[in-house]
N, CA, C and O atoms as CSV, one atom per row, in Angstrom:
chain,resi,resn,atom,element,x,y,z
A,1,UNK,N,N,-164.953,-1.839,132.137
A,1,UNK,CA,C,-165.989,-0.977,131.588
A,1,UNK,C,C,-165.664,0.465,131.959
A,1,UNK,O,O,-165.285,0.709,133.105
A,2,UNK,N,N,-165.807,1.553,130.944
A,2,UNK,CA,C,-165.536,2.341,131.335
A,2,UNK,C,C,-166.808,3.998,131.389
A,2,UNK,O,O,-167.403,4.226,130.336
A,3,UNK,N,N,-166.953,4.515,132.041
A,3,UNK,CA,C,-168.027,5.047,132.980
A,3,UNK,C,C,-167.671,6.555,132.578
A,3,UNK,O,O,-166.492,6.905,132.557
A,4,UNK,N,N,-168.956,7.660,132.182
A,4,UNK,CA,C,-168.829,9.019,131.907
A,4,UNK,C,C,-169.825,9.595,132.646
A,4,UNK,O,O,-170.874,9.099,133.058
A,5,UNK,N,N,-169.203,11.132,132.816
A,5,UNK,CA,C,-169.908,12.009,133.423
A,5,UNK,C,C,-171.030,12.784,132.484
A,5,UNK,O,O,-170.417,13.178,131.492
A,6,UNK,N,N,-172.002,13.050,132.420
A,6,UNK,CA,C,-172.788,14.039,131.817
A,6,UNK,C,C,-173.560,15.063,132.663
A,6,UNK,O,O,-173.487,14.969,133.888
A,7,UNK,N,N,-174.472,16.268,131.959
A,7,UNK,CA,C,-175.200,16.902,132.760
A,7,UNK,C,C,-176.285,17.108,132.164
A,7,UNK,O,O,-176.155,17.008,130.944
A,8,UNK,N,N,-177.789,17.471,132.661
A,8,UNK,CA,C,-178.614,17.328,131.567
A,8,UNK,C,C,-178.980,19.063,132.573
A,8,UNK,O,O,-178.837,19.414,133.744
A,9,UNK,N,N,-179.462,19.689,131.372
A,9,UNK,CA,C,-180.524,20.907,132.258
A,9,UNK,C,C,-181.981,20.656,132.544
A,9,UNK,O,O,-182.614,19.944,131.764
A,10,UNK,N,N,-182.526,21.151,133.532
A,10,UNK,CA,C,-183.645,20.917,133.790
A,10,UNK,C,C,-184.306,22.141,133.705
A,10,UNK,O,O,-183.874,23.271,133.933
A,11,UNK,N,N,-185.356,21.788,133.363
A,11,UNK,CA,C,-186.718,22.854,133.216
A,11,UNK,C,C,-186.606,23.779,134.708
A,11,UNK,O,O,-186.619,23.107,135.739
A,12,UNK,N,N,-186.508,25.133,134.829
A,12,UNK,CA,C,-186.465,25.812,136.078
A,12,UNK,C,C,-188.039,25.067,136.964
A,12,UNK,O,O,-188.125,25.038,138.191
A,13,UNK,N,N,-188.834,24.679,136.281
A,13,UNK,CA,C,-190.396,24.694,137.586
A,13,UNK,C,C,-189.897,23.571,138.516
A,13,UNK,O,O,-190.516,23.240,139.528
A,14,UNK,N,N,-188.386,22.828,137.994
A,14,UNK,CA,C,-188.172,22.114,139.572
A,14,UNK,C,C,-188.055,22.714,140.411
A,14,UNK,O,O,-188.633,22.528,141.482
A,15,UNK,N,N,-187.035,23.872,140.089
A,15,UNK,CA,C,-187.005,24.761,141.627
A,15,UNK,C,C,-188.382,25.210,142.018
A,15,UNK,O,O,-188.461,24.784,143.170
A,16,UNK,N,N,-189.371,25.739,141.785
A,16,UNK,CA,C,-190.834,25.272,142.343
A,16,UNK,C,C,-191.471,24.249,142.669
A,16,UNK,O,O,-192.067,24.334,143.743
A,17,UNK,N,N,-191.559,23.260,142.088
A,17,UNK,CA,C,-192.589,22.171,141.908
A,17,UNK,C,C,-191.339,21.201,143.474
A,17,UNK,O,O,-191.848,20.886,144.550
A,18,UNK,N,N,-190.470,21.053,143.296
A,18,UNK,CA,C,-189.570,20.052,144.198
A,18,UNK,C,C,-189.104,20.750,145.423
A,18,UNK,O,O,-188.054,21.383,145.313
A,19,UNK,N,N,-189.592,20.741,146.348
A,19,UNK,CA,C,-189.247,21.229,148.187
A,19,UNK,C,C,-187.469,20.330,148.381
A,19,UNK,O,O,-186.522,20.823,148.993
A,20,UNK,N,N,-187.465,19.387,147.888
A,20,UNK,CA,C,-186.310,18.412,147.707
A,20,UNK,C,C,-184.756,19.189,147.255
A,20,UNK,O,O,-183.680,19.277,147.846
A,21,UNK,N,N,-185.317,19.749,145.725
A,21,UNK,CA,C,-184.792,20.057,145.082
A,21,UNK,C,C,-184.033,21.482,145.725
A,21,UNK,O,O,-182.813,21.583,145.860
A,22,UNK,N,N,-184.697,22.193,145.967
A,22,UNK,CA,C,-184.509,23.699,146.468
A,22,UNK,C,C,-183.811,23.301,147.932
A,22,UNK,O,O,-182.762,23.908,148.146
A,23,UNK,N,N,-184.158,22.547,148.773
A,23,UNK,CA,C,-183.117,22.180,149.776
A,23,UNK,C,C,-181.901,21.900,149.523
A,23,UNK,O,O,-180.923,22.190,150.211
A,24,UNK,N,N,-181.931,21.313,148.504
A,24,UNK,CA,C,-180.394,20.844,148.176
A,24,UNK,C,C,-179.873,22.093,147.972
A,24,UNK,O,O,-178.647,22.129,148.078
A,25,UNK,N,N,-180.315,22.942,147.759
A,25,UNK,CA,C,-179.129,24.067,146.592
A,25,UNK,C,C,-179.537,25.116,147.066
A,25,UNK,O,O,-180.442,25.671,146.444
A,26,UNK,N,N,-178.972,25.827,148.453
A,26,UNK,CA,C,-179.426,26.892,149.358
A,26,UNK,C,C,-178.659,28.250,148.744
A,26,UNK,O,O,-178.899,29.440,148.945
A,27,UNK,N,N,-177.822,27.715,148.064
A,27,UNK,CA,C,-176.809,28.786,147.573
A,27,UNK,C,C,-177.489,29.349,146.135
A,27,UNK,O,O,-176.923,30.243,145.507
A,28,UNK,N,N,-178.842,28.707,145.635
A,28,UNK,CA,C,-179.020,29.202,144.589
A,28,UNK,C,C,-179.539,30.421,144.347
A,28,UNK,O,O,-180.386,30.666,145.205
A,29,UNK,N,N,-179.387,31.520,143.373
A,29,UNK,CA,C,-180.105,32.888,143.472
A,29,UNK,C,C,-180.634,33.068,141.764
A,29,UNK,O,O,-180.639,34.056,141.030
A,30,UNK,N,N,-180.993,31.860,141.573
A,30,UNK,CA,C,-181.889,32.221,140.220
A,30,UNK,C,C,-181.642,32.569,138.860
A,30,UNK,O,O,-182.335,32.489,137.846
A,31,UNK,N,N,-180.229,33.066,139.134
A,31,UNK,CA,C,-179.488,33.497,137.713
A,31,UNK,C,C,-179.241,32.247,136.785
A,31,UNK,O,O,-179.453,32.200,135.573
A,32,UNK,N,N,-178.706,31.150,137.667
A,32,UNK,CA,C,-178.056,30.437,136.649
A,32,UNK,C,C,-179.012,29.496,136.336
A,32,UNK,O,O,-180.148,29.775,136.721
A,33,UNK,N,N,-178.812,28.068,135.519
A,33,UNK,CA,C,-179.689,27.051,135.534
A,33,UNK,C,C,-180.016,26.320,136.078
A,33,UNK,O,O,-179.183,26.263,136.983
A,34,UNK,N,N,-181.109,25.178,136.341
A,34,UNK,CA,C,-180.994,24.101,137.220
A,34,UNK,C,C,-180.682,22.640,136.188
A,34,UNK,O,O,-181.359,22.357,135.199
A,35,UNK,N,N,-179.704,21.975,136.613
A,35,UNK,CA,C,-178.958,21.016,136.434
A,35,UNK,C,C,-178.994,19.555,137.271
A,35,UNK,O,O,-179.073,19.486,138.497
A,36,UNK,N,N,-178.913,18.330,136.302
A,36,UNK,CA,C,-178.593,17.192,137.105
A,36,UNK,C,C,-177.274,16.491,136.677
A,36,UNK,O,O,-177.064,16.240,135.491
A,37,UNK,N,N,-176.366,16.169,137.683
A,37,UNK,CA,C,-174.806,15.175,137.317
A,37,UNK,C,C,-175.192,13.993,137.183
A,37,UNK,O,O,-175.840,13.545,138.129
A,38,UNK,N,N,-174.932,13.047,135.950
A,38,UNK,CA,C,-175.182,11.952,136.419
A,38,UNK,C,C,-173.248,11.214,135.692
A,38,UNK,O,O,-172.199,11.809,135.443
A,39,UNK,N,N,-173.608,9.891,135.613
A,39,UNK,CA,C,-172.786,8.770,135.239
A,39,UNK,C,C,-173.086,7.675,134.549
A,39,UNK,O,O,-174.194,7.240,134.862
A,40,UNK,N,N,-172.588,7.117,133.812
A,40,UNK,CA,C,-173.232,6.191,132.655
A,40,UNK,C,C,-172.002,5.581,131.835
A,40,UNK,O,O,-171.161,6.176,131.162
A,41,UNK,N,N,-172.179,3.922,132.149
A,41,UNK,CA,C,-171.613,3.238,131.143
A,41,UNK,C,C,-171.837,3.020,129.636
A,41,UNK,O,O,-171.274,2.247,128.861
A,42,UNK,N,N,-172.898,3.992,129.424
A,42,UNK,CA,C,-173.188,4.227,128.137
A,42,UNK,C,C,-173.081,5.680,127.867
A,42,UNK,O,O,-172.706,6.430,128.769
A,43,UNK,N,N,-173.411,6.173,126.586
A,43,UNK,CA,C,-173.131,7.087,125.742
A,43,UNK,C,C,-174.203,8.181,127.021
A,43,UNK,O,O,-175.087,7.769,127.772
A,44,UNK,N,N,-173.722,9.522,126.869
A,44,UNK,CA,C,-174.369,10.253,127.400
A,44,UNK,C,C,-176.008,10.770,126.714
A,44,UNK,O,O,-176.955,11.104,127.426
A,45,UNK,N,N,-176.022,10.742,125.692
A,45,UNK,CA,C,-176.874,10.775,125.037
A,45,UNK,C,C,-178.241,9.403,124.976
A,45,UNK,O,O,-179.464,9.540,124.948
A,46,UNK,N,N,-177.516,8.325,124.973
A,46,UNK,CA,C,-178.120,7.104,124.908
A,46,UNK,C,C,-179.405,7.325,126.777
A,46,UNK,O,O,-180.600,7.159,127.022
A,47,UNK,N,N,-178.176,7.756,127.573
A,47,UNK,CA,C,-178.727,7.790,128.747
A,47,UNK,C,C,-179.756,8.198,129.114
A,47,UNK,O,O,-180.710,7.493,129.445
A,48,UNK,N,N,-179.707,9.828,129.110
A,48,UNK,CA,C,-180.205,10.904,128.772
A,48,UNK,C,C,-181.888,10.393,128.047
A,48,UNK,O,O,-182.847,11.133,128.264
A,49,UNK,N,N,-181.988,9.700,127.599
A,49,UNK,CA,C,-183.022,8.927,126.337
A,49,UNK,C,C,-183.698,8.277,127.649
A,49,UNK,O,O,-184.689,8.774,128.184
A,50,UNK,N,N,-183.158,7.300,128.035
A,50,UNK,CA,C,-183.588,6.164,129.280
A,50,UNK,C,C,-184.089,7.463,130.015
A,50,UNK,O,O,-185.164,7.844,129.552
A,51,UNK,N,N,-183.544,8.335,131.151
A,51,UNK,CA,C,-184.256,9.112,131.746
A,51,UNK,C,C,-185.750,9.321,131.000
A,51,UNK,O,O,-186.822,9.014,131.521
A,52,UNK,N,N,-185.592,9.871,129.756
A,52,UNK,CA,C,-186.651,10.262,129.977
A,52,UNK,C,C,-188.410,9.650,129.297
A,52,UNK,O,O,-189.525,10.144,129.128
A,53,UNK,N,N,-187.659,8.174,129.069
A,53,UNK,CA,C,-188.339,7.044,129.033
A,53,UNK,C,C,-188.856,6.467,130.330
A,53,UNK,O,O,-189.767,5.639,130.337
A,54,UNK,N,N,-188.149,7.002,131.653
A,54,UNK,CA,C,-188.795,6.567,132.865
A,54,UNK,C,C,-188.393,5.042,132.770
A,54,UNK,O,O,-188.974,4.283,133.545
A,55,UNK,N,N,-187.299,4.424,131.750
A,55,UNK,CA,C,-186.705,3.357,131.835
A,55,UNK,C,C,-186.643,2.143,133.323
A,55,UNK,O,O,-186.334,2.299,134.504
A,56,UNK,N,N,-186.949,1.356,132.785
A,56,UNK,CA,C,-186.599,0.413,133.773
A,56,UNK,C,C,-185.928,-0.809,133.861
A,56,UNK,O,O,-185.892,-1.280,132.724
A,57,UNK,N,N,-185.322,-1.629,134.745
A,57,UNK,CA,C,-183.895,-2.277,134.675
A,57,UNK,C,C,-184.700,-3.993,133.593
A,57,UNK,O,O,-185.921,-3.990,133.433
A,58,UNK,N,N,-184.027,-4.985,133.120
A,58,UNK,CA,C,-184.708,-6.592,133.061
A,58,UNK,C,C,-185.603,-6.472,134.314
A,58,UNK,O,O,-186.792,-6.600,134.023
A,59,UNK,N,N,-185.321,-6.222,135.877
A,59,UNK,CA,C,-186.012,-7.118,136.895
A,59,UNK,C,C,-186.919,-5.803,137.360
A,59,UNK,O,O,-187.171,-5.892,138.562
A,60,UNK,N,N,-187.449,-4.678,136.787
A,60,UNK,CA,C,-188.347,-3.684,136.637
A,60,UNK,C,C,-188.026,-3.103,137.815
A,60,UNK,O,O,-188.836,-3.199,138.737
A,61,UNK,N,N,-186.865,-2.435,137.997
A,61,UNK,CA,C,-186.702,-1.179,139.077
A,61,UNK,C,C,-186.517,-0.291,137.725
A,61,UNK,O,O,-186.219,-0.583,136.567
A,62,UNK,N,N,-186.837,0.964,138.418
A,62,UNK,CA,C,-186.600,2.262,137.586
A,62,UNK,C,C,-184.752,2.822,138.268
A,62,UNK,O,O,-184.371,2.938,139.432
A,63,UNK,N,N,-184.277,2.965,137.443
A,63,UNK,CA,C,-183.389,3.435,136.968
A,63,UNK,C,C,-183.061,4.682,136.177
A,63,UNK,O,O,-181.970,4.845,135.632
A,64,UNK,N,N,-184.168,5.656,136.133
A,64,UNK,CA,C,-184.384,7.034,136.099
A,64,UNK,C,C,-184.817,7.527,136.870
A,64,UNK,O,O,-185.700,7.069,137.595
A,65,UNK,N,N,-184.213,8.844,136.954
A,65,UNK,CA,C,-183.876,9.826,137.628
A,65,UNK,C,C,-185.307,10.745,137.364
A,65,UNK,O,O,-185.290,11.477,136.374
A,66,UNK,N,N,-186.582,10.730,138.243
A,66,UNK,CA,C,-187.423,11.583,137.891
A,66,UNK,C,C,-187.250,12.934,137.604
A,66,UNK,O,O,-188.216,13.535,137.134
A,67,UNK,N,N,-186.005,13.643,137.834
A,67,UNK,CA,C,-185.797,15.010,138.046
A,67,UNK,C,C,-185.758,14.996,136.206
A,67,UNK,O,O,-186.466,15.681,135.468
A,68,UNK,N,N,-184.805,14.092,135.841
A,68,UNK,CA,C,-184.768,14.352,134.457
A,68,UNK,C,C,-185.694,13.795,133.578
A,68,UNK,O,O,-185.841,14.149,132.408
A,69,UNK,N,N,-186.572,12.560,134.387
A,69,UNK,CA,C,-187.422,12.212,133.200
A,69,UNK,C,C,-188.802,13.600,133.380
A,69,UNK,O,O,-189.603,13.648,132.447
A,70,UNK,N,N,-188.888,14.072,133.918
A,70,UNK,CA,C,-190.289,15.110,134.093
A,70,UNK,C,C,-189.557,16.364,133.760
A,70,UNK,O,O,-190.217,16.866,132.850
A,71,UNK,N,N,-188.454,17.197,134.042
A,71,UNK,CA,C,-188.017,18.103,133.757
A,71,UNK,C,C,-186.456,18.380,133.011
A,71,UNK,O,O,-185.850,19.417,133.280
A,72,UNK,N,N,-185.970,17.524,132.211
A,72,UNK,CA,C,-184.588,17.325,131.383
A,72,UNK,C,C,-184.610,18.080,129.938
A,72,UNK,O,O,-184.777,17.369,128.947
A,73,UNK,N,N,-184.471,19.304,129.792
A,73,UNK,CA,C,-184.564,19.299,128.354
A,73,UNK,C,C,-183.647,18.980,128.001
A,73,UNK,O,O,-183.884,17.798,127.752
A,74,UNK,N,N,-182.498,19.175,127.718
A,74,UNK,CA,C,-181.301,18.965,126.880
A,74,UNK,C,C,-179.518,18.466,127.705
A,74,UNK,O,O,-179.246,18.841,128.846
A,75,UNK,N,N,-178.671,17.732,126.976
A,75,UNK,CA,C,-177.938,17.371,127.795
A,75,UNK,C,C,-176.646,19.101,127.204
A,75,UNK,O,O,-176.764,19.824,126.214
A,76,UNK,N,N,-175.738,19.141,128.178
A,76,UNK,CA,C,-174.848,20.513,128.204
A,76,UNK,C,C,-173.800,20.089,127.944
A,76,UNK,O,O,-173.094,20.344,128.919
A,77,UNK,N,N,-172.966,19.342,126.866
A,77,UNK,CA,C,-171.592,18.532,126.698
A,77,UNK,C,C,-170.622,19.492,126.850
A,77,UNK,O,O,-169.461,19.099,126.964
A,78,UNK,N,N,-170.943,21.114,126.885
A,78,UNK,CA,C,-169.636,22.156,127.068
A,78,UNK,C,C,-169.432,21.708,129.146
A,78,UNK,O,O,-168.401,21.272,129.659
A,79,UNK,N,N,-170.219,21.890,129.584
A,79,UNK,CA,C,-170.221,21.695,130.985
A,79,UNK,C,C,-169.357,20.094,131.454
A,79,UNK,O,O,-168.782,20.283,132.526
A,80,UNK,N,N,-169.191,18.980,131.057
A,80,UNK,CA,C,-168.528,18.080,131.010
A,80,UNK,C,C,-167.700,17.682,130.002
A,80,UNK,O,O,-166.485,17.614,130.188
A,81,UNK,N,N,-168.226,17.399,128.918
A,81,UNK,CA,C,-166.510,16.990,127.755
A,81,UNK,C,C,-164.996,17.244,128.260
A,81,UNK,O,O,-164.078,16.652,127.693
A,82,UNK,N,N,-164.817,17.874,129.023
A,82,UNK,CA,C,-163.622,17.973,129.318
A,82,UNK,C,C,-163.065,16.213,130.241
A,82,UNK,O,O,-161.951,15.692,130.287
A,83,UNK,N,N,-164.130,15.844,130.717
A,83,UNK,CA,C,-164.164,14.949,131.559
A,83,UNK,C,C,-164.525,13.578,130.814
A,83,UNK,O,O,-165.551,13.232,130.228
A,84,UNK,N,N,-163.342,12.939,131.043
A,84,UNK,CA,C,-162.676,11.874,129.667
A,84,UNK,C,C,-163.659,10.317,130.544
A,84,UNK,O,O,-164.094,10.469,131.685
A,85,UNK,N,N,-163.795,9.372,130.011
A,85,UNK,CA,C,-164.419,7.832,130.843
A,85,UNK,C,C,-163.531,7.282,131.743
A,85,UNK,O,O,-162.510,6.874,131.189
A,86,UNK,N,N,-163.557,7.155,132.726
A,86,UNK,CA,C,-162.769,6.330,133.835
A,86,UNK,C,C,-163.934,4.882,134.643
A,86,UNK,O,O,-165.112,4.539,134.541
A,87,UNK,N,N,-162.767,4.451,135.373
A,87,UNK,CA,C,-163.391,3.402,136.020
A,87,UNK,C,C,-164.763,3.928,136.835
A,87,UNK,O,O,-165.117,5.086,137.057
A,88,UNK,N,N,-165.383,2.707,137.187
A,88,UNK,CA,C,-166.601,3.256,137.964
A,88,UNK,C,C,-166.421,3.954,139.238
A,88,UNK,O,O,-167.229,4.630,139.874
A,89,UNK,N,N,-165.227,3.664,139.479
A,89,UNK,CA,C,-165.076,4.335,141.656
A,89,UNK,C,C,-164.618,5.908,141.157
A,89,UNK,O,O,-164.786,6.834,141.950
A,90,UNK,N,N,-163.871,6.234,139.435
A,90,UNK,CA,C,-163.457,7.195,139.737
A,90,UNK,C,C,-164.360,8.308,138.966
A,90,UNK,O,O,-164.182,9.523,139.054
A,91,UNK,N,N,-165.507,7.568,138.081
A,91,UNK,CA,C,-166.453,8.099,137.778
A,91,UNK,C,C,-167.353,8.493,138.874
A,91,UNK,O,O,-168.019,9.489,138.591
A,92,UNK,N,N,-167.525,8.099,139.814
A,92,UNK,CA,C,-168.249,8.363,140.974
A,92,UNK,C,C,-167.223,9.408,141.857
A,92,UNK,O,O,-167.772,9.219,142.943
A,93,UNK,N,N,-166.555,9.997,142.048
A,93,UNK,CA,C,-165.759,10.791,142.523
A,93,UNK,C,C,-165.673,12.434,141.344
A,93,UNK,O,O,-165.403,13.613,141.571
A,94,UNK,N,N,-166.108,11.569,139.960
A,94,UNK,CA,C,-165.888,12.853,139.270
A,94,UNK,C,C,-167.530,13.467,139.220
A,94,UNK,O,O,-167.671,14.690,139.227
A,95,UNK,N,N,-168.652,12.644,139.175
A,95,UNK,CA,C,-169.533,12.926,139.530
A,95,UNK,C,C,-169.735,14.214,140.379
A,95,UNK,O,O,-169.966,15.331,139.916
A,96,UNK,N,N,-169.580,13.802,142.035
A,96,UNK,CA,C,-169.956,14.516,142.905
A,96,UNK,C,C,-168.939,15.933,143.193
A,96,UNK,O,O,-169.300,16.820,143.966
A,97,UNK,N,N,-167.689,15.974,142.475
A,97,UNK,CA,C,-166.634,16.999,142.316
A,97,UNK,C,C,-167.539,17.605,140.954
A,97,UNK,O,O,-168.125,18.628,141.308
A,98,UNK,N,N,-167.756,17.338,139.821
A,98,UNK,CA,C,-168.325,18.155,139.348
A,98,UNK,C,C,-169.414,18.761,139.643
A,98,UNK,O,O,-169.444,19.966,139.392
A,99,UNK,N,N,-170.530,18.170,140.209
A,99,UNK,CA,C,-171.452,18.514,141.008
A,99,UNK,C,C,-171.521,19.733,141.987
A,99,UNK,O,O,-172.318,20.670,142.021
A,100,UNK,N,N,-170.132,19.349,142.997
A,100,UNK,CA,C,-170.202,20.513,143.849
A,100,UNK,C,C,-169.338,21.856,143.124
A,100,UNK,O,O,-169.138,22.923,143.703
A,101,UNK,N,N,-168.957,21.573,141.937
A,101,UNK,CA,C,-168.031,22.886,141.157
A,101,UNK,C,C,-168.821,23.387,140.881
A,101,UNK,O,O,-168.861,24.560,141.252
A,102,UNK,N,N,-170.219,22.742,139.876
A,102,UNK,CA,C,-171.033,23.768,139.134
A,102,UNK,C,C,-171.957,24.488,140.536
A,102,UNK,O,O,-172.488,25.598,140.559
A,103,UNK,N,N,-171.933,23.590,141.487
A,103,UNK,CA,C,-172.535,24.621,142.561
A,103,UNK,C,C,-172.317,25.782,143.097
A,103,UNK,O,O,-173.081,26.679,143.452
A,104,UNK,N,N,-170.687,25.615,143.123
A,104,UNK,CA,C,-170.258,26.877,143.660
A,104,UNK,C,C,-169.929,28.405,142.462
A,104,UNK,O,O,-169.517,29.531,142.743
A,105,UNK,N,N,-170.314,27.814,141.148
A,105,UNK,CA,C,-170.552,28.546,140.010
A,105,UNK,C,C,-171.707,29.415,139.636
A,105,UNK,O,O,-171.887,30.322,138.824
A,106,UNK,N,N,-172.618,28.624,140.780
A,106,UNK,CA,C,-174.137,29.382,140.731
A,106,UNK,C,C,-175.141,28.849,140.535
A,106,UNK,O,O,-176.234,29.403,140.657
A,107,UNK,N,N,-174.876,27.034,140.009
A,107,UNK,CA,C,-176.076,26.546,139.768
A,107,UNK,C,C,-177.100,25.942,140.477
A,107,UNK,O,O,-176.758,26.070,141.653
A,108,UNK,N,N,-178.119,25.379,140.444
A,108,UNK,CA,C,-179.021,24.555,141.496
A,108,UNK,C,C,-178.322,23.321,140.610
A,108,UNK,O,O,-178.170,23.367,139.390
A,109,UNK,N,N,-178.007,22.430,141.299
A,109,UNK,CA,C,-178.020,21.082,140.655
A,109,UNK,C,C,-178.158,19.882,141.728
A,109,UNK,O,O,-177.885,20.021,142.921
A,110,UNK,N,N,-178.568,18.818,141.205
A,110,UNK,CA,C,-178.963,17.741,141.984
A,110,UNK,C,C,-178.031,16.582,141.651
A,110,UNK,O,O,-177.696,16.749,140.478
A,111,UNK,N,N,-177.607,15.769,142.013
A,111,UNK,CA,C,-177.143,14.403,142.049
A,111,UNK,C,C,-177.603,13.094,142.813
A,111,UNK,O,O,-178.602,12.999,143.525
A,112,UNK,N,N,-176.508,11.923,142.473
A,112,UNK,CA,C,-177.282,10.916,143.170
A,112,UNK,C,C,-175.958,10.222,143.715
A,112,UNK,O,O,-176.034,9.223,144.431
């Protein structure tokens, strides 16, 4: 199976509304956007949908990401497309490397 990176933007009132959120991302100064990395054996778009359905698994765990189901407007395919489907260990490595790139670019972003 093979596993993609996406990013969705989030509504700025996380950086207000989430004490969580704003911890994570000390480096942020407001200019840029706030962002979430995720990963998905499905279509980025398809995903993206589930977030913000507040989706939940057959055995009813949630499997969304509240950051994006309450604050996700749109997914950013210029910010990832470059980043082709790989296995799951190396989708999880491209995850948290993209994650900490767009950080040091300026953004608030969150992961999991």
């Amino acid at each position: 199976m093979k596993y993609s990176v996406y990013v969705v933007e989030l509504d700025k009132k996380v950086w207000t509304d989430r004490k969580k959120f704003r911890d994570a991302n000390p480096q942020f100064r407001g200019v840029k956007e706030c962002l979430y990395v995720g990963m998905t054996s499905h279509s980025p778009r398809e995903r993206f949908l589930k977030h913000k359905q507040g989706y939940r698994s057959k055995k009813g765990y949630k499997i969304s990401s509240s950051y994006v189901e309450k604050y996700g407007k749109f997914l950013r395919p210029s910010l990832y497309n470059e980043y082709k489907p790989h296995s799951k260990k190396e989708a999880m490595q491209m995850e948290q490397e993209l994650a900490q790139e767009l950080k040091k670019k300026g953004y608030a972003v969150w992961w999991n």
